[in-house]
PDBQT receptor file of N, H, CA, C and O in Angstrom, charges set to zero:
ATOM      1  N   UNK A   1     -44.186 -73.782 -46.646  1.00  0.00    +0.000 N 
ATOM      2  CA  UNK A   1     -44.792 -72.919 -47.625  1.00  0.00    +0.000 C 
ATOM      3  C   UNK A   1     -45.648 -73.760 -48.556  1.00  0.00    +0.000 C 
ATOM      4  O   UNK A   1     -45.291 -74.796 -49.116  1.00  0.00    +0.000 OA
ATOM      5  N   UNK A   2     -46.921 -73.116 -48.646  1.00  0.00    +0.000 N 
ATOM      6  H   UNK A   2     -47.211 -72.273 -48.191  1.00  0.00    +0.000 HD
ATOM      7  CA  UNK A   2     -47.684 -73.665 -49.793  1.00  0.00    +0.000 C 
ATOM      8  C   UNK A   2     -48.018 -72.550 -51.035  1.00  0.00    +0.000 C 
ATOM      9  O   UNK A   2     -48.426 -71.397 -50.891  1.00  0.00    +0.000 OA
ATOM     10  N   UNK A   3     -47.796 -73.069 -51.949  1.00  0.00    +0.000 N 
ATOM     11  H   UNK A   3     -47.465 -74.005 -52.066  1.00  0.00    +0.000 HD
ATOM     12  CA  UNK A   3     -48.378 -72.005 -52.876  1.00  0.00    +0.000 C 
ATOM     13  C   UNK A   3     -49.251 -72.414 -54.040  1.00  0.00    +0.000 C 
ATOM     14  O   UNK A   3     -48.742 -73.302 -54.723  1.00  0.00    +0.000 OA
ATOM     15  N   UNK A   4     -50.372 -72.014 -54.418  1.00  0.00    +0.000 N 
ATOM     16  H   UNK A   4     -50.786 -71.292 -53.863  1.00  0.00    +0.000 HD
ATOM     17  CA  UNK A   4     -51.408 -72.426 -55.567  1.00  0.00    +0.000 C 
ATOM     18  C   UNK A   4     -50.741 -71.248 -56.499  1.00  0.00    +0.000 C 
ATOM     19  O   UNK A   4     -50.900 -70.076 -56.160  1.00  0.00    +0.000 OA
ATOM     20  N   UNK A   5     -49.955 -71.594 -57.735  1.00  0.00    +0.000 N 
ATOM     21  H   UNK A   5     -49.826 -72.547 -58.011  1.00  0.00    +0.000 HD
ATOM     22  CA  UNK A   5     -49.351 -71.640 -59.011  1.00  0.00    +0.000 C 
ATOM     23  C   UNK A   5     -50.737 -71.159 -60.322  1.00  0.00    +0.000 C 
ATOM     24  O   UNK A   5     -51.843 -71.391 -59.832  1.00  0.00    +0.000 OA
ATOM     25  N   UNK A   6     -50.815 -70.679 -61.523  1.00  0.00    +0.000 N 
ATOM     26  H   UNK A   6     -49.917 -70.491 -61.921  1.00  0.00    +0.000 HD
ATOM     27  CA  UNK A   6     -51.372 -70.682 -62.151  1.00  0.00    +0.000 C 
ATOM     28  C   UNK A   6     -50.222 -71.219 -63.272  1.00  0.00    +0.000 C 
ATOM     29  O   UNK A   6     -49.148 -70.700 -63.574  1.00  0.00    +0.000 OA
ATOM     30  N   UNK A   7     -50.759 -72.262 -63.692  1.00  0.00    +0.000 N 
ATOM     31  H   UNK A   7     -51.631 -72.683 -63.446  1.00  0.00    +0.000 HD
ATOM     32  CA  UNK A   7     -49.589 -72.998 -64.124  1.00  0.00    +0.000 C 
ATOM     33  C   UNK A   7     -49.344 -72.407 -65.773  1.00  0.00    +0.000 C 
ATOM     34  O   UNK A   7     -48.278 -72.812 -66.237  1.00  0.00    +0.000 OA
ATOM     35  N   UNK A   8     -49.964 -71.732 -66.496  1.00  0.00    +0.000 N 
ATOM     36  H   UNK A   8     -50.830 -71.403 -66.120  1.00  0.00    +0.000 HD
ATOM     37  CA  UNK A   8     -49.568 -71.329 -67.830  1.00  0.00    +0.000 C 
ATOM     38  C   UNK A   8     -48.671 -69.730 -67.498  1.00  0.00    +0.000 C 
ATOM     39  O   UNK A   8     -47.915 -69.224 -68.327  1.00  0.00    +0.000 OA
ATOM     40  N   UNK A   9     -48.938 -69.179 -66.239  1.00  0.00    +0.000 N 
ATOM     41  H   UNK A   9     -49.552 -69.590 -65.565  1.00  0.00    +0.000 HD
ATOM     42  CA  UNK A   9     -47.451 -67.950 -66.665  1.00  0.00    +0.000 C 
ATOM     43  C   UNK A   9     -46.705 -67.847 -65.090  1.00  0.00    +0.000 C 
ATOM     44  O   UNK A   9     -46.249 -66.814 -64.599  1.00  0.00    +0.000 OA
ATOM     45  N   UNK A  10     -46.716 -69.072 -64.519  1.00  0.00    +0.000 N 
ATOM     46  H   UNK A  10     -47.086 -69.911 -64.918  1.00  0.00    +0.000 HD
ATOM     47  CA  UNK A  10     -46.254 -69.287 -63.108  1.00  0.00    +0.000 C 
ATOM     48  C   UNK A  10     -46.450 -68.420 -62.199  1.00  0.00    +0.000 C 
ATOM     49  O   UNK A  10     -45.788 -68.189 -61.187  1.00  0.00    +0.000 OA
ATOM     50  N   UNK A  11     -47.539 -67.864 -62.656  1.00  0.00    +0.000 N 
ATOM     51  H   UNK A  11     -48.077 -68.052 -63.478  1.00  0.00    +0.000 HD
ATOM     52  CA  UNK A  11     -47.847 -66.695 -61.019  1.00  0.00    +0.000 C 
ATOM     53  C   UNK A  11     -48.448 -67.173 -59.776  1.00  0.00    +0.000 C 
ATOM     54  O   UNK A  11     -49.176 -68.165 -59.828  1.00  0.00    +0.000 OA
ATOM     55  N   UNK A  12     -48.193 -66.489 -58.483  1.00  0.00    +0.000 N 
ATOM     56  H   UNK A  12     -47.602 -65.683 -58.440  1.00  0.00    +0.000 HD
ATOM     57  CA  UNK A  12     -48.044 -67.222 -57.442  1.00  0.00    +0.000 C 
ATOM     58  C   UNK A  12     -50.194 -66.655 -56.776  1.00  0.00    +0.000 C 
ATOM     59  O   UNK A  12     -50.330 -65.564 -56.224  1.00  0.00    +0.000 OA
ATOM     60  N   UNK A  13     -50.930 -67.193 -56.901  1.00  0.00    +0.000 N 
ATOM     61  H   UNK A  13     -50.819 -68.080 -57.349  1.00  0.00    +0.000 HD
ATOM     62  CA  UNK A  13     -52.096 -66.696 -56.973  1.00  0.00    +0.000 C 
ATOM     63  C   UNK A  13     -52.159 -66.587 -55.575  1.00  0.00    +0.000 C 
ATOM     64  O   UNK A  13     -52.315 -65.464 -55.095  1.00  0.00    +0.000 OA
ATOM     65  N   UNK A  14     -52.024 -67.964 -54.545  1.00  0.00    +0.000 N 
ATOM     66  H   UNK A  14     -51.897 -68.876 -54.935  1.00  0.00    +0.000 HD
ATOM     67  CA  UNK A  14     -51.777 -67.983 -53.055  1.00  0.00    +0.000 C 
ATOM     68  C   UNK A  14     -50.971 -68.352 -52.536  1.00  0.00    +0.000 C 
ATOM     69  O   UNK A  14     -50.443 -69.239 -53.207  1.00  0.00    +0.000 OA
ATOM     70  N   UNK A  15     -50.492 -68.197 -51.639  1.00  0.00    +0.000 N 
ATOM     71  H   UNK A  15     -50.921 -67.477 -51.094  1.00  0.00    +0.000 HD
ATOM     72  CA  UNK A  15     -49.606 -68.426 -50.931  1.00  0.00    +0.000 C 
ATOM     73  C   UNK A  15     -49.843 -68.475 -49.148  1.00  0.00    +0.000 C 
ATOM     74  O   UNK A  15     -50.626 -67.824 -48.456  1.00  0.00    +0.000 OA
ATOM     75  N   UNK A  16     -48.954 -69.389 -48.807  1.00  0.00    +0.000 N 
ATOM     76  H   UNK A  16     -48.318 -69.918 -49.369  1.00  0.00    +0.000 HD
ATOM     77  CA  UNK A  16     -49.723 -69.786 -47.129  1.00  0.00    +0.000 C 
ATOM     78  C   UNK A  16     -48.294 -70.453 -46.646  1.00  0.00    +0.000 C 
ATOM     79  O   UNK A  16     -47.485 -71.060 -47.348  1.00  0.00    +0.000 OA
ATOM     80  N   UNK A  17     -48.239 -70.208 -45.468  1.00  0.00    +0.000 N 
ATOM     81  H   UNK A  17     -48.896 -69.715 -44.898  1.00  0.00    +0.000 HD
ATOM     82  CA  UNK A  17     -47.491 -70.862 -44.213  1.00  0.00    +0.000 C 
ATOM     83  C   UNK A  17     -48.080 -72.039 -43.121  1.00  0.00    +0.000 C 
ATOM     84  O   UNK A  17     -49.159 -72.629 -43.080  1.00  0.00    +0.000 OA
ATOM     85  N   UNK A  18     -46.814 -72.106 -42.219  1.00  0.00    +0.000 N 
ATOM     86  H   UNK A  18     -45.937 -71.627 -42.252  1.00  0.00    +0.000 HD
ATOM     87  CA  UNK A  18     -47.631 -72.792 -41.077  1.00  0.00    +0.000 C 
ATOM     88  C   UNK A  18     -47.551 -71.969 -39.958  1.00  0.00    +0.000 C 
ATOM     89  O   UNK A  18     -47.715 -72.300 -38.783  1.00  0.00    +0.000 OA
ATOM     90  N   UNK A  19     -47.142 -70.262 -40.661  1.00  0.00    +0.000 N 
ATOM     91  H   UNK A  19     -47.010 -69.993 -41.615  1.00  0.00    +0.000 HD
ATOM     92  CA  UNK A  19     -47.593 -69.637 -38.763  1.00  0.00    +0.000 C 
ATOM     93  C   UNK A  19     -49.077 -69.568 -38.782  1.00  0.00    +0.000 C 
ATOM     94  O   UNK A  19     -50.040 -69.578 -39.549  1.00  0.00    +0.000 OA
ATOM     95  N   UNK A  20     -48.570 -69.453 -36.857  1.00  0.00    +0.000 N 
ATOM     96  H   UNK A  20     -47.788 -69.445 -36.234  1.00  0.00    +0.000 HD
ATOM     97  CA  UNK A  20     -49.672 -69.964 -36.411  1.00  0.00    +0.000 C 
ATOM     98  C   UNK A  20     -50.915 -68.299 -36.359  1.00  0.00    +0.000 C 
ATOM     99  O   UNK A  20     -52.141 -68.290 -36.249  1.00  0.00    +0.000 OA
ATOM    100  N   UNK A  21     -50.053 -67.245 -36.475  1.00  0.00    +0.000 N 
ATOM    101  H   UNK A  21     -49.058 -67.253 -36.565  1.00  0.00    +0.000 HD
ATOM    102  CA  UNK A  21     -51.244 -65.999 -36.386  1.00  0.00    +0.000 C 
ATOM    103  C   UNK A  21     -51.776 -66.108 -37.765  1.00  0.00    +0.000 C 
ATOM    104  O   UNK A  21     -51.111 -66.499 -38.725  1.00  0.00    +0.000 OA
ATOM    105  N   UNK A  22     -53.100 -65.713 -37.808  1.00  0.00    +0.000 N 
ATOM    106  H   UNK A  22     -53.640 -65.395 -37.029  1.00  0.00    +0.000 HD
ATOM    107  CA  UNK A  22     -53.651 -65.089 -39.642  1.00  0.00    +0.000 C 
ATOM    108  C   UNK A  22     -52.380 -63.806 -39.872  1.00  0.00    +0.000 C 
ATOM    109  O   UNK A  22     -51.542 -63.722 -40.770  1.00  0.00    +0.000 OA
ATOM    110  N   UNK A  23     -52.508 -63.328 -39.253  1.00  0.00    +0.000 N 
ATOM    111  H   UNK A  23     -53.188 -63.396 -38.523  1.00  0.00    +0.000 HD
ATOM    112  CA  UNK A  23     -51.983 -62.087 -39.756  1.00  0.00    +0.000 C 
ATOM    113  C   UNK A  23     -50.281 -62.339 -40.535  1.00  0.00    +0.000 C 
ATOM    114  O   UNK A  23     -49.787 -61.891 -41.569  1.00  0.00    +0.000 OA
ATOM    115  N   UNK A  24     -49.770 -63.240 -39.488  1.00  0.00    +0.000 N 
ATOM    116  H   UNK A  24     -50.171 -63.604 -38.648  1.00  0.00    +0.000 HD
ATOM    117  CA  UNK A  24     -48.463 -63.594 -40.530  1.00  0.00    +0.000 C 
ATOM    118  C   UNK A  24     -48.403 -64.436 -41.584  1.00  0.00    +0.000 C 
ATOM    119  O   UNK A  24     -47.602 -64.339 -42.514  1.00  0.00    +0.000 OA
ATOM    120  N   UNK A  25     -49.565 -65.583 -41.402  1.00  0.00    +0.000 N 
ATOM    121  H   UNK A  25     -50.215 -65.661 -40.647  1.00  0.00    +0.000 HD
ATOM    122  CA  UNK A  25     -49.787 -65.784 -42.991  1.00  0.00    +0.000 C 
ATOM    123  C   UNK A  25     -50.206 -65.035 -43.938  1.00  0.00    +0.000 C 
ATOM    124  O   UNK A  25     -50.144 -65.485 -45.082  1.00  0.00    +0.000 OA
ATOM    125  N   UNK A  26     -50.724 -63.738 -43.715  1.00  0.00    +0.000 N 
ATOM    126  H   UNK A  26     -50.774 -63.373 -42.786  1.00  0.00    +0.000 HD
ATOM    127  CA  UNK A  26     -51.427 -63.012 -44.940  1.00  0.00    +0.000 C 
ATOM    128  C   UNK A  26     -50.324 -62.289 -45.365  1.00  0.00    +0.000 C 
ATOM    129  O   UNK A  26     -50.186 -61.874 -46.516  1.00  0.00    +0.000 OA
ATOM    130  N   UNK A  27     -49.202 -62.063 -44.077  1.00  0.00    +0.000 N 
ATOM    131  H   UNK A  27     -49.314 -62.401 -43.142  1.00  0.00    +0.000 HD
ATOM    132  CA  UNK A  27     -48.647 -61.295 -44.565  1.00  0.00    +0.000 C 
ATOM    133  C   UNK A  27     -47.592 -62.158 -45.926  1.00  0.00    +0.000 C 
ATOM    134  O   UNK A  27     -47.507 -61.769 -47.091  1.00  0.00    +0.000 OA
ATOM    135  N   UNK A  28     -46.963 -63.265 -45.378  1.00  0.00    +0.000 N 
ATOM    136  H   UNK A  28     -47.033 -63.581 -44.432  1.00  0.00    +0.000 HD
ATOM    137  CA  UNK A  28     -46.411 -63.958 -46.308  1.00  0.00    +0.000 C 
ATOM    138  C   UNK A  28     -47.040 -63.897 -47.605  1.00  0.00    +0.000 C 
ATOM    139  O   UNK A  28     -46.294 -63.635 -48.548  1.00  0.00    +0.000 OA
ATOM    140  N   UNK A  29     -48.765 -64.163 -47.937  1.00  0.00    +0.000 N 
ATOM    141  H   UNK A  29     -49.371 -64.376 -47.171  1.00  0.00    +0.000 HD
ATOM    142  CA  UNK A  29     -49.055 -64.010 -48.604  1.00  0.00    +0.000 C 
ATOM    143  C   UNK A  29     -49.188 -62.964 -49.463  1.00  0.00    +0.000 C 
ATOM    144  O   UNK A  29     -49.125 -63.177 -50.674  1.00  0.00    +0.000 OA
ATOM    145  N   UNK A  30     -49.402 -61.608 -48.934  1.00  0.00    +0.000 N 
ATOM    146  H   UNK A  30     -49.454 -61.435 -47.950  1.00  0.00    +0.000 HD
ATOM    147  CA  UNK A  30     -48.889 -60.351 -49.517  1.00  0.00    +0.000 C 
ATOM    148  C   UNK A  30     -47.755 -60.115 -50.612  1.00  0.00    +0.000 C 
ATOM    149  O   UNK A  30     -47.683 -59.547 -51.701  1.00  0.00    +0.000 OA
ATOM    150  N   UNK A  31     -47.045 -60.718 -49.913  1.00  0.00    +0.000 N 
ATOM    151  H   UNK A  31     -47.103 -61.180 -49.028  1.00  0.00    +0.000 HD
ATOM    152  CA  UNK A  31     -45.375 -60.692 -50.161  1.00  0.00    +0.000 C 
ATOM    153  C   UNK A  31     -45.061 -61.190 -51.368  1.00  0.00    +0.000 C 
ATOM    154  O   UNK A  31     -44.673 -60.476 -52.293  1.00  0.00    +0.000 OA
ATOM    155  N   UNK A  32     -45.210 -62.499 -51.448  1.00  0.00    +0.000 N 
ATOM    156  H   UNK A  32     -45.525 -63.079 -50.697  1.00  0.00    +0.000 HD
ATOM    157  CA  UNK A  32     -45.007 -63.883 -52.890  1.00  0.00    +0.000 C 
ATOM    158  C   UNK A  32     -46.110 -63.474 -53.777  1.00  0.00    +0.000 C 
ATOM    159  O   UNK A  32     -45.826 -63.321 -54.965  1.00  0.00    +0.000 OA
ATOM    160  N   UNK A  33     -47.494 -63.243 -53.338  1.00  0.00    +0.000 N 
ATOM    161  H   UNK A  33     -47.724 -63.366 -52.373  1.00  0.00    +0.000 HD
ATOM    162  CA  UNK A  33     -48.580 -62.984 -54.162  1.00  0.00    +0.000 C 
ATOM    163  C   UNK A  33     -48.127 -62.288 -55.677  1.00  0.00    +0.000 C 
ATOM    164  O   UNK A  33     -47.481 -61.244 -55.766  1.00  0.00    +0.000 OA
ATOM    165  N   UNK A  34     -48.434 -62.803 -56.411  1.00  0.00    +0.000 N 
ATOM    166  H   UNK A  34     -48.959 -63.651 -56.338  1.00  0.00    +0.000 HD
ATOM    167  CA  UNK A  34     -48.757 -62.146 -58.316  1.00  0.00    +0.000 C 
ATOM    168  C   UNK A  34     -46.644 -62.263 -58.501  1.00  0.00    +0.000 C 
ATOM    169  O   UNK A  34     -46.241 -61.328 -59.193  1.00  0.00    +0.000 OA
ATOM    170  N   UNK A  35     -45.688 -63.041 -58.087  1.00  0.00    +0.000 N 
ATOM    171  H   UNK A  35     -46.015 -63.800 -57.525  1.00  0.00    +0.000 HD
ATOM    172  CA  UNK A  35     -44.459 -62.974 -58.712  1.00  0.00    +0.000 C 
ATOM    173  C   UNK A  35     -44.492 -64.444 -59.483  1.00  0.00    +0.000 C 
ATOM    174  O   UNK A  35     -45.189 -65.384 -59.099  1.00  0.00    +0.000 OA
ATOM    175  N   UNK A  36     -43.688 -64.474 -60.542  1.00  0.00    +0.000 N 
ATOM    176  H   UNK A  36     -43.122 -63.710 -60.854  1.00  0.00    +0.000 HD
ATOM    177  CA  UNK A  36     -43.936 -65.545 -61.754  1.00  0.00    +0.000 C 
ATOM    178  C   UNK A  36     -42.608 -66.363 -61.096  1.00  0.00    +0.000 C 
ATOM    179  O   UNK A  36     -41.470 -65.898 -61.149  1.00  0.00    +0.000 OA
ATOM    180  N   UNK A  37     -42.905 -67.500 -60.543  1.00  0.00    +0.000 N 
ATOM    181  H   UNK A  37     -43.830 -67.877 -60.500  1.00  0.00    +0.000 HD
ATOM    182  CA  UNK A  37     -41.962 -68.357 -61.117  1.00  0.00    +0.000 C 
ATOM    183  C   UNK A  37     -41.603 -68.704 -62.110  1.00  0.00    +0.000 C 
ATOM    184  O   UNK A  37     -40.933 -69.714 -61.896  1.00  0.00    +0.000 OA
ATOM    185  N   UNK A  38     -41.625 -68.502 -63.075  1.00  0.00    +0.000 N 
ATOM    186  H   UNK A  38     -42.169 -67.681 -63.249  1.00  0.00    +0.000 HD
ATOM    187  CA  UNK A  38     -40.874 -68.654 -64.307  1.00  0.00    +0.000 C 
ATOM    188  C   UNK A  38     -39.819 -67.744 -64.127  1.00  0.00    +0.000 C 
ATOM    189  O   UNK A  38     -38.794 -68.124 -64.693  1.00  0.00    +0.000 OA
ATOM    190  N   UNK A  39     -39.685 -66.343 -63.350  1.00  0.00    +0.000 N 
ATOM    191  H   UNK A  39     -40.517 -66.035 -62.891  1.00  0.00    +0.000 HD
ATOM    192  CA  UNK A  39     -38.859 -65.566 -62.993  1.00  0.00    +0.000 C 
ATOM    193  C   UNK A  39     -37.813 -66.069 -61.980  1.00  0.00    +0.000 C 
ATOM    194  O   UNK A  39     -36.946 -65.262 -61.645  1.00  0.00    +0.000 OA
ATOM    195  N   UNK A  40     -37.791 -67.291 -61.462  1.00  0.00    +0.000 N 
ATOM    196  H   UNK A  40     -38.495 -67.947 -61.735  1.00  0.00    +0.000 HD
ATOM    197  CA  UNK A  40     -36.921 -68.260 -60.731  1.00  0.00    +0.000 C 
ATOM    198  C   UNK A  40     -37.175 -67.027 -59.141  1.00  0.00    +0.000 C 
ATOM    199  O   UNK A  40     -37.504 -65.843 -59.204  1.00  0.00    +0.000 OA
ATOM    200  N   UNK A  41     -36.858 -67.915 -57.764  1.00  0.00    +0.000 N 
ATOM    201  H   UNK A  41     -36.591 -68.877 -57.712  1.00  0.00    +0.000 HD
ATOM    202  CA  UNK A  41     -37.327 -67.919 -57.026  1.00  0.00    +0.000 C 
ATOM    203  C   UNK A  41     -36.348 -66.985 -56.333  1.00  0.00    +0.000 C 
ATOM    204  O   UNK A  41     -36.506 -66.943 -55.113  1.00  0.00    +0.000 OA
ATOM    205  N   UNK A  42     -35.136 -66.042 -56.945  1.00  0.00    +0.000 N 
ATOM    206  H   UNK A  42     -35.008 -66.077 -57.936  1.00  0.00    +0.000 HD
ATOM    207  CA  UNK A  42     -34.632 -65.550 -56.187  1.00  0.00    +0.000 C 
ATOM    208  C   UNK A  42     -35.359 -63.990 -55.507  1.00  0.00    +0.000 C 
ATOM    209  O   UNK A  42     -35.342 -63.751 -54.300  1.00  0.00    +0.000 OA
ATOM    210  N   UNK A  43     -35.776 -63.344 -56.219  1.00  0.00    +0.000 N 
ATOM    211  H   UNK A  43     -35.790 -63.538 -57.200  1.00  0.00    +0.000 HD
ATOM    212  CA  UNK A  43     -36.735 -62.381 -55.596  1.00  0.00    +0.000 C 
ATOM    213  C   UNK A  43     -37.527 -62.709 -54.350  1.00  0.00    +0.000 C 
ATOM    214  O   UNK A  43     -37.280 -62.407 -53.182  1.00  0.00    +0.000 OA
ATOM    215  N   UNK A  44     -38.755 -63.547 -54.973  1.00  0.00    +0.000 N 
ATOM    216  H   UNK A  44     -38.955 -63.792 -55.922  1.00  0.00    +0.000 HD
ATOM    217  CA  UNK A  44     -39.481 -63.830 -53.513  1.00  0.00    +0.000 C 
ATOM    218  C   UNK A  44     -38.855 -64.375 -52.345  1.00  0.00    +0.000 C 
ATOM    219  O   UNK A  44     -39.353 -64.275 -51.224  1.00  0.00    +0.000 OA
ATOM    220  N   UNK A  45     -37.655 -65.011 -52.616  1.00  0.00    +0.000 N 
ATOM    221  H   UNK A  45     -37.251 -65.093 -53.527  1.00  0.00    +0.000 HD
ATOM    222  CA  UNK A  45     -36.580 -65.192 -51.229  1.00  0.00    +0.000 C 
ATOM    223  C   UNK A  45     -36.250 -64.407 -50.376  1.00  0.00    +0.000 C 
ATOM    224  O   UNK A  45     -36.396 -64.467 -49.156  1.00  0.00    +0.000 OA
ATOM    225  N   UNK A  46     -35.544 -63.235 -51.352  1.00  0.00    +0.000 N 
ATOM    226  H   UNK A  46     -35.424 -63.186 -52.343  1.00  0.00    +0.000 HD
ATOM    227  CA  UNK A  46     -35.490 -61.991 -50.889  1.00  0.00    +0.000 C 
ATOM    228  C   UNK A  46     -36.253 -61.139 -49.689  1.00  0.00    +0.000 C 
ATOM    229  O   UNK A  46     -36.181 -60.678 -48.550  1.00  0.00    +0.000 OA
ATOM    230  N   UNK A  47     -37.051 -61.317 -50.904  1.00  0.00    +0.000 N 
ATOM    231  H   UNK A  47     -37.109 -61.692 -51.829  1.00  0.00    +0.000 HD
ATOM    232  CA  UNK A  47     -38.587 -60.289 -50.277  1.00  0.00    +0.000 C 
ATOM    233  C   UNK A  47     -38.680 -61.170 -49.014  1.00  0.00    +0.000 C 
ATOM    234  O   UNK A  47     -38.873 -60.364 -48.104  1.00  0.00    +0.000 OA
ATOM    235  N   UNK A  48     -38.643 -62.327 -48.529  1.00  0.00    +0.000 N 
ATOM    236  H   UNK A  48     -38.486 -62.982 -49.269  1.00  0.00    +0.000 HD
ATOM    237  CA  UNK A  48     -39.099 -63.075 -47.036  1.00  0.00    +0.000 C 
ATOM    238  C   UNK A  48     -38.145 -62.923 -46.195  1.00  0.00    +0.000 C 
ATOM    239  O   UNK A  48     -38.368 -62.782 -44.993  1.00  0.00    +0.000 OA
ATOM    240  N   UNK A  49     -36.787 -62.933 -46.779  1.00  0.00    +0.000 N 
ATOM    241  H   UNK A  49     -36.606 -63.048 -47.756  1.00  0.00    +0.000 HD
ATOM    242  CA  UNK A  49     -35.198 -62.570 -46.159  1.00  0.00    +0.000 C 
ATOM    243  C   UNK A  49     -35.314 -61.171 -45.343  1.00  0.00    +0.000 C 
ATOM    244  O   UNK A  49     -35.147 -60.928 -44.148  1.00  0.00    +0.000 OA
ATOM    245  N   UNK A  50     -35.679 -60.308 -46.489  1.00  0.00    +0.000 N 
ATOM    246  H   UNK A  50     -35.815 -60.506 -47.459  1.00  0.00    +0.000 HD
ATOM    247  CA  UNK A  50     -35.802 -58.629 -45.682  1.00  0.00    +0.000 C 
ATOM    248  C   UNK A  50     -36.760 -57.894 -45.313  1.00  0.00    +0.000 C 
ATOM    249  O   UNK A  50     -36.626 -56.813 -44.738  1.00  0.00    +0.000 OA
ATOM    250  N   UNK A  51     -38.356 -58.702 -45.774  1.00  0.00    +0.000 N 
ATOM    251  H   UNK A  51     -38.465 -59.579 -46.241  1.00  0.00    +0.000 HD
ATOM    252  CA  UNK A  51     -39.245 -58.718 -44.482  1.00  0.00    +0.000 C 
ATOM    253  C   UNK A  51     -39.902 -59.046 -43.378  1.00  0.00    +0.000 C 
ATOM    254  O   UNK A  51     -40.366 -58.228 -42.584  1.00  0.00    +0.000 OA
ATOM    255  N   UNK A  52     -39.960 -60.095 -43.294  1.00  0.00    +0.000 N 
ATOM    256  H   UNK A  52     -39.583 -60.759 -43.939  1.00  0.00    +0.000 HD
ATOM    257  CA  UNK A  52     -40.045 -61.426 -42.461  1.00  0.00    +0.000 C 
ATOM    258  C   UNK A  52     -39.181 -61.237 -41.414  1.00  0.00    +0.000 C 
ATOM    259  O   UNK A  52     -38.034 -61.642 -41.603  1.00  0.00    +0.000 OA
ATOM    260  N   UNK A  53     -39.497 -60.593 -40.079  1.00  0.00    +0.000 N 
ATOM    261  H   UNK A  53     -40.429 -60.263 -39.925  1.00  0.00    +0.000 HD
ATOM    262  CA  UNK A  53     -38.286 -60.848 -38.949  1.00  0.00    +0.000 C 
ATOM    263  C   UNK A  53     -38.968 -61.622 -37.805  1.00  0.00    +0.000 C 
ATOM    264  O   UNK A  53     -38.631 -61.242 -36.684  1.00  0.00    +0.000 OA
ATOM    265  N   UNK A  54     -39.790 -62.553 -37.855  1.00  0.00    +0.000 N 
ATOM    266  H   UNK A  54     -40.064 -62.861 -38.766  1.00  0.00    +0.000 HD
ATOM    267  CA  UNK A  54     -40.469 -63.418 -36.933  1.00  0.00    +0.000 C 
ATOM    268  C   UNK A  54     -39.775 -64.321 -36.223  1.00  0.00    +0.000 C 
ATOM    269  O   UNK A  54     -38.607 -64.410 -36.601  1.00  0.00    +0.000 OA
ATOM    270  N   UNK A  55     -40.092 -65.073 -35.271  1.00  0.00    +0.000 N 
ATOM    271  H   UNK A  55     -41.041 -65.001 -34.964  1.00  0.00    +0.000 HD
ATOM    272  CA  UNK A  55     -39.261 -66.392 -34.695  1.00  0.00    +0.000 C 
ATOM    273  C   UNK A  55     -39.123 -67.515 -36.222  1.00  0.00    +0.000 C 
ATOM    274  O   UNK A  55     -38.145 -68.229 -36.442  1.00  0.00    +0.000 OA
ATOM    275  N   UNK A  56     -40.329 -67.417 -37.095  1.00  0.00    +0.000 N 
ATOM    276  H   UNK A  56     -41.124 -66.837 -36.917  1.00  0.00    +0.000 HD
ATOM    277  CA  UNK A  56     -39.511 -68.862 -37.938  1.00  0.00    +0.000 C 
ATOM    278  C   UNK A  56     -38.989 -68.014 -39.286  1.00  0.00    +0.000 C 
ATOM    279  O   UNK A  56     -39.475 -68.313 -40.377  1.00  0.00    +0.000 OA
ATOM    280  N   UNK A  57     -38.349 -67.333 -39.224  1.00  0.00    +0.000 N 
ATOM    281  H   UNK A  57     -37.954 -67.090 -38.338  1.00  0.00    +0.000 HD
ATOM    282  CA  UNK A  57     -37.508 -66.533 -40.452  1.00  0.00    +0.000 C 
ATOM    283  C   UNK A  57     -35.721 -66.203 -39.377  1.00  0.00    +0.000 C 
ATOM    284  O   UNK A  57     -34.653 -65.662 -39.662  1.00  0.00    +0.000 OA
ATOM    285  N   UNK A  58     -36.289 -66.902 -38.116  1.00  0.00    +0.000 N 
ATOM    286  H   UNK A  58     -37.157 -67.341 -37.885  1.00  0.00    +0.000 HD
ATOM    287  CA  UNK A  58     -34.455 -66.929 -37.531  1.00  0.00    +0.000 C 
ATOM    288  C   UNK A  58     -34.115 -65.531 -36.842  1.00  0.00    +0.000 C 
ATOM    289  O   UNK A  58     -33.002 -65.189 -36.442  1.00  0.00    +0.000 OA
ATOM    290  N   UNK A  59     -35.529 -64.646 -36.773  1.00  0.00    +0.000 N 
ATOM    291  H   UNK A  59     -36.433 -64.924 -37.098  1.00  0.00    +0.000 HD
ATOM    292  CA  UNK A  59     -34.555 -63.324 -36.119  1.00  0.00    +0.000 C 
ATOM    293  C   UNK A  59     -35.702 -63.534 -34.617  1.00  0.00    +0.000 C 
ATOM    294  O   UNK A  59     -35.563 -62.814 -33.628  1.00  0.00    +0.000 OA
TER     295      UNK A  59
């Protein structure tokens, strides 16, 4: 996971993987896009836990 941060209210501006389709990186990106880390990282975990059912999320 990569993510470009806006570092004064920790929002997640981009976000990117290493799958290999566009489409499942955008989707990742969808997902994490505009949540504040400052809100600590258990949400967007979540959100990849119960949408994400690809070969590299383990299902």
């Amino acid at each position: 996971m990569i993510a470009e941060v806006d570092k004064k209210y920790g929002l997640i501006v981009i976000a990117s993987c290493t799958l290999a389709k566009a489409h499942g990186r955008e989707f990742v990106h969808q997902l994490l896009k505009g949540h504040s880390l400052l809100d600590g990282i258990e949400e967007p975990v979540e959100k990849l836990k119960n949408h994400y059912l690809g070969k590299a999320g383990g299902h």
